[in-house]
C-alpha positions in Angstrom: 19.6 68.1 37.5 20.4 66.6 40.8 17.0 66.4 41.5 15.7 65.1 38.6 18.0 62.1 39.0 17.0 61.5 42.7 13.4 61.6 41.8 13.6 59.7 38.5 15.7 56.5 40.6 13.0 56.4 43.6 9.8 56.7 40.9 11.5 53.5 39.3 12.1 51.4 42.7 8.7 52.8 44.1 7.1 51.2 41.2 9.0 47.9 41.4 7.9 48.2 45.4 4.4 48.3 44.0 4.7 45.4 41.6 6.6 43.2 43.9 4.4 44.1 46.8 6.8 42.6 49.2 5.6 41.1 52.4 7.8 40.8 55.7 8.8 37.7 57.0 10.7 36.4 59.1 14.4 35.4 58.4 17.2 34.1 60.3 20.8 34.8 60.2 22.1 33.3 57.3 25.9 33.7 55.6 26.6 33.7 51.9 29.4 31.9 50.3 32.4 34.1 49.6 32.7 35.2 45.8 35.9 33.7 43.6 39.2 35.4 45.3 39.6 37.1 41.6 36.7 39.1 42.0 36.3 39.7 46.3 38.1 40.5 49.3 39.4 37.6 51.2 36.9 36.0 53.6 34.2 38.7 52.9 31.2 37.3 54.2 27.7 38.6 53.5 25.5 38.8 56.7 21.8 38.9 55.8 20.6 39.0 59.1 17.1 41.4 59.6 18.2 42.9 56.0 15.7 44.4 53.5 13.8 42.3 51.6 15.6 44.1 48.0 19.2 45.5 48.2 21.0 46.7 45.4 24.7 48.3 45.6 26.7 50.0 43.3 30.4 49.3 45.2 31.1 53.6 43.5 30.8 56.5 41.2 34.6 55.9 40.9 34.4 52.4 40.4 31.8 52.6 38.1 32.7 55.0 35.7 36.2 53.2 35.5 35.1 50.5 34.6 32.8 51.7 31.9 35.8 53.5 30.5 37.7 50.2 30.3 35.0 48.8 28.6 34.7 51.7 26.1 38.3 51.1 25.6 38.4 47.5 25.0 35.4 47.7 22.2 37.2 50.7 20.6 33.8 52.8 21.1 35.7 55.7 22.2 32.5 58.3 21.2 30.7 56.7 24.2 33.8 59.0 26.7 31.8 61.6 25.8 28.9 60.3 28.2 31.4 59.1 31.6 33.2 62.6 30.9 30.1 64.2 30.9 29.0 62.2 33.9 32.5 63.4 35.4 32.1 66.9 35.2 28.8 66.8 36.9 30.2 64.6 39.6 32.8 67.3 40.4 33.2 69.6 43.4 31.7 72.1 41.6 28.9 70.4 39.4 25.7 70.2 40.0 26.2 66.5 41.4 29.0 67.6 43.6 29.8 67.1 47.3 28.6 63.1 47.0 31.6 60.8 48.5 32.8 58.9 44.9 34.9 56.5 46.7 31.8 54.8 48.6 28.9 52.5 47.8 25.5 53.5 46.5 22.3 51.6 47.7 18.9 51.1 47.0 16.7 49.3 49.3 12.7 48.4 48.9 11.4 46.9 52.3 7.9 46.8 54.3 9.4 47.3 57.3 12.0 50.0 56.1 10.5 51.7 53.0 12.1 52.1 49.8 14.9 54.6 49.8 17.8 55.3 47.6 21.1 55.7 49.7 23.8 58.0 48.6 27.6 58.7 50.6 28.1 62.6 51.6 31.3 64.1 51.4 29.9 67.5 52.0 26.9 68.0 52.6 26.9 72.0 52.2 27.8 71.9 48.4 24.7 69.1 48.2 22.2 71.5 50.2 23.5 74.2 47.4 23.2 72.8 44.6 19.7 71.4 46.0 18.5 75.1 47.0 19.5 76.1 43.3 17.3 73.5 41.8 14.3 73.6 43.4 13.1 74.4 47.5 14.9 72.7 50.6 12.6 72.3 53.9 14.7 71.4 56.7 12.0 69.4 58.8 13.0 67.7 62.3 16.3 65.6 63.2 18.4 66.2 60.1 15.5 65.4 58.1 14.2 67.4 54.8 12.0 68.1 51.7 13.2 69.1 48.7 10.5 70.2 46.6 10.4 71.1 42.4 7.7 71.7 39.8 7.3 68.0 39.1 6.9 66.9 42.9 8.9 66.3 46.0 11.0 64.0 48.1 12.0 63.7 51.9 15.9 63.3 52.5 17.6 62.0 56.0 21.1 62.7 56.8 22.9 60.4 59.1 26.3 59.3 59.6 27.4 60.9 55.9 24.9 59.0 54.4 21.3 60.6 52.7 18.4 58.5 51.9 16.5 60.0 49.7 12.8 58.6 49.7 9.4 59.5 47.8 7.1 58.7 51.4 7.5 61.0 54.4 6.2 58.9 56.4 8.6 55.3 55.6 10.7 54.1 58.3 13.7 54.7 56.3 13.3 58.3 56.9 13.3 58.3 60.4 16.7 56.3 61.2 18.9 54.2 58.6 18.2 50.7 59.8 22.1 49.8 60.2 21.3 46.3 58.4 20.5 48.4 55.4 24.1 50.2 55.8 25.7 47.0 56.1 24.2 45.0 53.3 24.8 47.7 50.8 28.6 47.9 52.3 28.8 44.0 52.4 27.8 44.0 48.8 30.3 46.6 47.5 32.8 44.4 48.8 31.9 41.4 47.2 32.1 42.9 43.7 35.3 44.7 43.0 33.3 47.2 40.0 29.8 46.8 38.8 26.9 46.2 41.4 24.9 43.5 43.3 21.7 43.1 44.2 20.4 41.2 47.4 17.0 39.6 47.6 16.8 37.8 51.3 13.0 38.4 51.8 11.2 37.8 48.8 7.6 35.8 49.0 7.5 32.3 47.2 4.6 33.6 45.1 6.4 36.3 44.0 9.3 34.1 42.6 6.5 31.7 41.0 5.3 34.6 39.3 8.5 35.3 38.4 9.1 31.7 37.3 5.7 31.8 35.2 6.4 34.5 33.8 10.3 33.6 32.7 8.9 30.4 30.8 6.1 32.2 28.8 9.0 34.8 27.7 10.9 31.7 26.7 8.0 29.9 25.1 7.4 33.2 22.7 11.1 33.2 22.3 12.2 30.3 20.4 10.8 29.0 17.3 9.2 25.7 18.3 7.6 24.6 15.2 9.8 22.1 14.3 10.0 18.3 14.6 10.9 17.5 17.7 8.8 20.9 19.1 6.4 18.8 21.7 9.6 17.7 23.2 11.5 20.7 23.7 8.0 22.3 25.2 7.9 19.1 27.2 11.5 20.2 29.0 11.0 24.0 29.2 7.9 22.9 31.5 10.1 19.7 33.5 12.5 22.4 33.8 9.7 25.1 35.1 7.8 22.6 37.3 11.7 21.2 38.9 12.6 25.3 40.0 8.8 25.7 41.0 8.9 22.6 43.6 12.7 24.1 44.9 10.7 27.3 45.6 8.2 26.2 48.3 11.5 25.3 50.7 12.4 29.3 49.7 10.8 30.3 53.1 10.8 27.8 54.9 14.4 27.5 54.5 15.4 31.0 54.6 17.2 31.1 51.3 19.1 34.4 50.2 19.5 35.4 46.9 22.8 36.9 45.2 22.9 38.5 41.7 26.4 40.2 40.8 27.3 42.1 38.0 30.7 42.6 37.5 33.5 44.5 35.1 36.4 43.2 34.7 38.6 45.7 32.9 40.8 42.4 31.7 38.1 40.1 31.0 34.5 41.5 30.4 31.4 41.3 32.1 30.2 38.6 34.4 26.9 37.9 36.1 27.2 35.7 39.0 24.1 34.6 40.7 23.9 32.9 44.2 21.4 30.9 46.7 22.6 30.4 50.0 21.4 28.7 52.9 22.2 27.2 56.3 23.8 23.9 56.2 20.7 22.0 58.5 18.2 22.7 56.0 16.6 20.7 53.6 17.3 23.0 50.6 21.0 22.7 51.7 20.4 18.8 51.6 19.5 18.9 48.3 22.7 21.0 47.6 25.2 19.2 49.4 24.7 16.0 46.8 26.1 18.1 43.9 29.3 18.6 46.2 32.0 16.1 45.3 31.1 16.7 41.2 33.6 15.8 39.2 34.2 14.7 35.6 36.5 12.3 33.2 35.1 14.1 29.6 37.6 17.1 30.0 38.6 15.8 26.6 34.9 16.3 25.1 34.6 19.5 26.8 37.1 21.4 23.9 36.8 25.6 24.1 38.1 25.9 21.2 35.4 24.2 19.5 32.4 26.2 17.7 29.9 24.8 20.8 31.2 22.6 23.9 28.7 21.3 26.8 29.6 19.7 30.0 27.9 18.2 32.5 29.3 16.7 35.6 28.6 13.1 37.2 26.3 15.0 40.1 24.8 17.3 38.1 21.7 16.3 36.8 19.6 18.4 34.6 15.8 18.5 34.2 16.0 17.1 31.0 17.4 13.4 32.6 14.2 13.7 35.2 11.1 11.7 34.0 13.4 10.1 31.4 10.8 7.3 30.3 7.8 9.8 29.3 11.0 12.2 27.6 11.9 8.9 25.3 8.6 8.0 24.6 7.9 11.6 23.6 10.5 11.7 21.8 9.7 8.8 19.9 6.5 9.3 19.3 7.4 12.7 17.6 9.6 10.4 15.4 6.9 7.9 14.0 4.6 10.9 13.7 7.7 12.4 11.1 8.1 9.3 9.5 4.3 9.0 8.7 4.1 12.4 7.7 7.6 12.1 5.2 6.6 8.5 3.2 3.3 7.0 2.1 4.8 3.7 1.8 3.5 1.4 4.5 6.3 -1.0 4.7 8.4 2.1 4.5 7.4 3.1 6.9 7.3 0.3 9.4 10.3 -0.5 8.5 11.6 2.8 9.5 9.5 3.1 13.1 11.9 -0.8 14.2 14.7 1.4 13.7 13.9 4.7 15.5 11.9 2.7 18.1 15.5 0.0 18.4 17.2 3.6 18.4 15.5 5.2 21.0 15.1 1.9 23.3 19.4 1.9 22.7 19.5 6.1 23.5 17.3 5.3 26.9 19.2 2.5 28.5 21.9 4.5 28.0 20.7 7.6 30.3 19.6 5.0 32.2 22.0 3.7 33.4 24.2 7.1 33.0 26.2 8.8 35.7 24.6 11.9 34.2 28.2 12.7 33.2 27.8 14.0 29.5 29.6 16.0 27.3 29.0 17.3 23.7 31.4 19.1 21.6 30.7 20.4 18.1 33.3 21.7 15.5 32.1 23.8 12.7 34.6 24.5 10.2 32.9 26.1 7.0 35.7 25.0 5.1 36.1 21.4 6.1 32.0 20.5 7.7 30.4 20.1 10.6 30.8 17.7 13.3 29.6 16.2 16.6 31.2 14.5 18.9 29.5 13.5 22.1 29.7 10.9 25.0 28.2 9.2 28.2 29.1 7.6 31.0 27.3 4.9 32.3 27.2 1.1 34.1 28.0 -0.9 31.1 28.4 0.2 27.8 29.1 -3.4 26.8 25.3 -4.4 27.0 24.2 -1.0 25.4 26.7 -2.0 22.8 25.5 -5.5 22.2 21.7 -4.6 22.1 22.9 -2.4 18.6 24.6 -5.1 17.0 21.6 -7.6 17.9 19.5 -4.9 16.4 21.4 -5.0 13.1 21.7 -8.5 12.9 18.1 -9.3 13.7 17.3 -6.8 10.8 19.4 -8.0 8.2 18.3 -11.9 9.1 14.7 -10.5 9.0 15.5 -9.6 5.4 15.9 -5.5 5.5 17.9 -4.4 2.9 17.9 -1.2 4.2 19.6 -2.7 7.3 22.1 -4.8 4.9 23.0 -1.4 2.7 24.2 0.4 6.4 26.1 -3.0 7.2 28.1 -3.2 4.2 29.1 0.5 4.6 30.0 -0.5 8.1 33.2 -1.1 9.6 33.9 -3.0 13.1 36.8 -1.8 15.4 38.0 1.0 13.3 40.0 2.0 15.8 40.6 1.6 19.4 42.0 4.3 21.9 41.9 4.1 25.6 40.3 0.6 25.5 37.6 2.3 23.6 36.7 0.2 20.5 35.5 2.4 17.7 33.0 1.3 14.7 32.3 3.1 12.1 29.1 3.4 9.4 29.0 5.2 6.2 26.0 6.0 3.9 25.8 8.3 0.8 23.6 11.6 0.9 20.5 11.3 -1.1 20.3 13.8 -3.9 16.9 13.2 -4.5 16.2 14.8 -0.5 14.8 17.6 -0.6 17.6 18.8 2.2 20.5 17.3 0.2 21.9 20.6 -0.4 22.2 22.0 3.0 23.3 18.2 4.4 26.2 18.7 1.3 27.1 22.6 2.8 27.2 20.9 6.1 29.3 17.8 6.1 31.1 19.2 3.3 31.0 15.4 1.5 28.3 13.4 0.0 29.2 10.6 2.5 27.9 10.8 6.1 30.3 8.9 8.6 28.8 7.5 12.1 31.6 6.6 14.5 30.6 4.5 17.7 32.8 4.0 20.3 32.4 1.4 23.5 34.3 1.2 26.7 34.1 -0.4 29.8 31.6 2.5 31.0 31.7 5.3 28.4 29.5 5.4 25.4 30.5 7.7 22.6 29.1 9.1 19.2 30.6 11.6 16.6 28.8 12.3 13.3 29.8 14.7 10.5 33.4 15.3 8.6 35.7 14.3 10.3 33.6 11.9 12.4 36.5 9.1 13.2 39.4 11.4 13.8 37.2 13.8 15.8 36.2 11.1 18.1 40.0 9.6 18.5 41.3 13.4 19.0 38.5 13.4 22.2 39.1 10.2 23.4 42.7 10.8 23.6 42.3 13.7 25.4 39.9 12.3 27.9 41.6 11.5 31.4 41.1 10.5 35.4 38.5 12.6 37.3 39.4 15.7 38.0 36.8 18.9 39.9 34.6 20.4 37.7 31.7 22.7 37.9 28.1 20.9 37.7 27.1 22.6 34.5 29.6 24.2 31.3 29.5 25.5 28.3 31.6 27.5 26.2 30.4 29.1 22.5 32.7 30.8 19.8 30.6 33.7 18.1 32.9 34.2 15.1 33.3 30.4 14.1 29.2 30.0 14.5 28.7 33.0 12.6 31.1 31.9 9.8 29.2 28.6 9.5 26.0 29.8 9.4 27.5 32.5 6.8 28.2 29.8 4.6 24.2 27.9 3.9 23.6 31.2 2.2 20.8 31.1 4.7 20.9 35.2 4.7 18.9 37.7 2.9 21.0 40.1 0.3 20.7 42.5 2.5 21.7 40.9 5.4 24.9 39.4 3.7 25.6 42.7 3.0 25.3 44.2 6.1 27.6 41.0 6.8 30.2 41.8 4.7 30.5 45.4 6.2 30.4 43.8 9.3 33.4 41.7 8.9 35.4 44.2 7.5 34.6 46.8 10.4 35.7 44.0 12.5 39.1 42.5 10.8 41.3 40.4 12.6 39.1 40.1 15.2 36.3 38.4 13.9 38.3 35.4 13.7 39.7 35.4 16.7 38.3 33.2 19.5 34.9 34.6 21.2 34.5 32.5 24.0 31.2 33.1 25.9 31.7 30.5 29.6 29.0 29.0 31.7 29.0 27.6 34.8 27.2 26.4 37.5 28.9 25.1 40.9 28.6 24.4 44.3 30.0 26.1 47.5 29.8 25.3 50.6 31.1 26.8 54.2 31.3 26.1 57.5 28.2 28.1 58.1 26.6 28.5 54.4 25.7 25.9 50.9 25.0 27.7 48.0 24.6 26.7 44.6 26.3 29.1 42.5 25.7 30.1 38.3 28.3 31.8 36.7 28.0 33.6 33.0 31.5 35.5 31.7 31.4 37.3 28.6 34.6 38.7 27.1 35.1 42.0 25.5 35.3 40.6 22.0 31.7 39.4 22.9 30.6 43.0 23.6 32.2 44.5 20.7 30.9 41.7 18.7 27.4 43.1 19.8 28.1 46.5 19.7 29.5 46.5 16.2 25.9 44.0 15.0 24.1 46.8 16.4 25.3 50.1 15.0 25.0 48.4 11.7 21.4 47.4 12.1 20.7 51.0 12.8 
């Protein structure tokens, strides 16, 4: 048994070795950025200096298999004890996985210069050589070194300082000393993440993460259904976004960057991934980082968690999808006219229809324009009282962006659309006006003759389709849908001074978006039925709040920037998934 699982973990990383083929370079001493105080010691610092080029540390057995057991616990998937029990007995003094330390850190490490070697804490050593000799045949070779050989192969062990690496080359460094940066980065690590494991990647080739890159897009790319109308221009931003993380990339070396990935149980929360790139303060990577330093935001009132969807994103934080703005708008409205020609036959129709989106789109563009990138959208889907959106922008001066619309109606009507001259009478000026934000208001009837007038109805709830506009001083605003006006008043309201906030948030909730959905009828018999099971298994807690948080900040020390994404997922997330997939069995 025991060998089987040392064998089975080195064939894995040996292969990963392979793929990667890692080169060495050179890296100076770098720190990382402490974790959050809830989830690392205080001041822990990870030193990277001469470390392997792949680390990865599980901070124990212990730790490990409590944690699993709180999660178990928290999903009510109590069969899966059987496995950590299991696990447990196996682990004991006297199992066949005995005499390993439980209350230490395991490691892995790939490295030219090192090998690749999986690192394991003794305890005592004389149960392991036992239970070794019962398994299989254990060589001592030279200075505390060994091969352990079975019917499927063999390995070479080192013992030093209560630790074994256990490696598939005789001949790798690793075998002949533990280079004591190895020991420290997989102890530095442990620390860092109080259950779960983190993986440190300070040596990494640019090509290699380009590859990496390449091959992250196509996955996306194959991923999402882009056959849809505005499909061009979301392929248009997955490649900004791809060529904006390629160009960071070619600093990677040159600037000595370190890589972070924790994974971490939190037996009161869930799960979070927390994923770090850290570098010294002089370089020009950290340049780039230090102008997303002072982020803050004035939207907290847009950014609602207990909405169905809520995005945030702060005045410094600019996104890939703001870069290159003019060719995004111009995509975007060309995909428009191409919709419009495609939907009418009627020429004057249809030019009539291009003035607007092209007046539209002009209007949408100034505003990014001239936006602090400081955005937040916020939607609330309520299958019993519609859908709506609420969303806003900050920017230089709304007061032009809100002249230009008006000019825009009024040159229409005066030019004679009665299309134009419909929307105005169903228009309403200062509906409302909170926080010295004036709101208007336009209202048109659903078409029953649209082929989508059903699903617009399911939607919204109401044949009519309210618009609210808001305008301040430097905030633009929009809310379409139900409850449009209120929505947009309840946000506004809300909305206060600047306050610190993360670059990049979101924040989803599972059960409200599944209700919704639920409700077009959209699913199959079977699948309602599998559904309805699915609710029922669930009870209470399928309408309880599922929050899913995003995050993306930046953190800076005396001797470290780092920009830092953070991904929680509670336990009513998990259980959420675990319950979908027992019944799709």
């Amino acid at each position: 048994m025991i060998s089987y699982v040392l064998a089975t973990v080195l064939s894995v990383f040996s292969l990963i070795a392979q793929a990667q083929d890692v080169q060495p370079s050179a890296v100076s001493e770098t720190k990382e950025a402490p974790a959050q105080a809830s989830d690392a010691h205080p001041g822990t610092i990870l030193e990277v200096k001469d470390a392997p080029a792949l680390t990865i540390s599980v901070r124990s057995a212990n730790a490990a298999l409590k944690a699993a057991d709180a999660t178990i616990s928290k999903i009510s998937e109590t069969s899966l004890k059987l496995y950590t029990g299991v696990l447990r007995l196996y682990l004991s003094k006297n199992g066949p996985l005995g005499g390993f330390d439980l209350d230490k850190p395991i490691g892995l490490i790939i490295d030219p210069q090192y090998g690749a070697a999986a690192v394991f804490p003794v305890q005592n050593w004389e149960t392991i050589q036992k239970n070794l000799s019962k398994e299989g045949t254990l060589t001592p070779l030279e200075d505390n070194r060994f091969k352990f050989t079975q019917n499927d192969g063999e390995v070479f062990l080192l013992l030093q300082d209560n630790w074994l690496a256990v490696s598939m080359d005789s001949g790798s460094a690793i075998l002949k000393a533990i280079p004591q940066p190895c020991l420290d980065s997989i102890q530095q690590l442990s620390k860092i993440y109080l259950v779960g494991a983190a993986v440190n990647s300070s040596r990494m080739t640019t090509q290699q993460l380009n590859d990496l890159l390449q091959m992250f897009q196509s996955q996306l790319e194959d991923g999402l259904s882009l056959e849809g109308a505005l499909s061009d221009v979301f392929k248009k931003q997955i490649q900004t976004l791809t060529d904006s993380i390629s160009q960071s990339l070619k600093r990677y070396q040159k600037d000595h960057l370190t890589f972070l990935l924790g994974l971490n149980f939190n037996p009161q929360f869930g799960f979070k991934l927390d994923v770090t790139l850290c570098t010294d303060p002089n370089t020009e990577t950290a340049k780039q980082f230090s102008q997303y330093k002072s982020s803050t935001t004035r939207l907290a009132g847009f950014y609602n968690p207990s909405s169905a969807a809520a995005l945030s994103v702060s005045s410094q934080g600019r996104l890939a999808i703001f870069n290159n703005q003019q060719e995004t708008f111009n995509a975007l409205q060309n995909e428009i006219n191409k919709q419009i020609e495609k939907k009418y036959t009627d020429e004057r129709k249809q030019n009539e229809l291009k003035r607007f989106a092209d007046a539209l789109t002009a209007i949408v563009a100034k505003t990014f324009s001239d936006s602090s990138n400081e955005t937040a959208v916020t939607i609330y889907a309520q299958p019993d009282s519609g859908a709506t959106v609420v969303a806003a922008v900050f920017c230089k001066d709304a007061k032009e962006i809100e002249n230009m619309l008006f000019d825009f109606i009024k040159n229409e009507i005066l030019s004679g659309s009665k299309t134009m001259f419909s929307c105005y009478n169903g228009s309403k000026r200062n509906a409302a006006i909170v926080n010295d934000v004036k709101i208007h208001t336009l209202t048109f009837t659903l078409s029953k003759e649209d082929k989508n007038y059903e699903l617009w109805r399911k939607l919204l709830n109401s044949d009519d389709v309210v618009i609210a506009f808001g305008f301040g001083k430097n905030i633009v605003c929009i809310s379409v849908g139900a409850d449009s006006l209120n929505q947009l008043k309840a946000a506004l309201e809300k909305t206060g001074t600047a306050q610190p906030s993360p670059i990049f948030q979101y924040n989803v909730q599972y059960g409200t978006l599944a209700r919704f959905i639920e409700s077009y009828n959209l699913l199959t018999e079977n699948e309602a039925e599998q559904f309805a099971k699915f609710k029922k298994t669930m009870g209470k807690q399928f309408n309880a709040p599922c929050q899913k948080a995003s995050v993306l900040f930046v953190d800076q020390t005396p001797s470290a920037c780092a920009i830092r994404y953070q991904e929680e997922i509670p336990f009513d997330v998990i259980k959420f998934v675990t319950k979908y997939m027992k019944l799709g069995e």
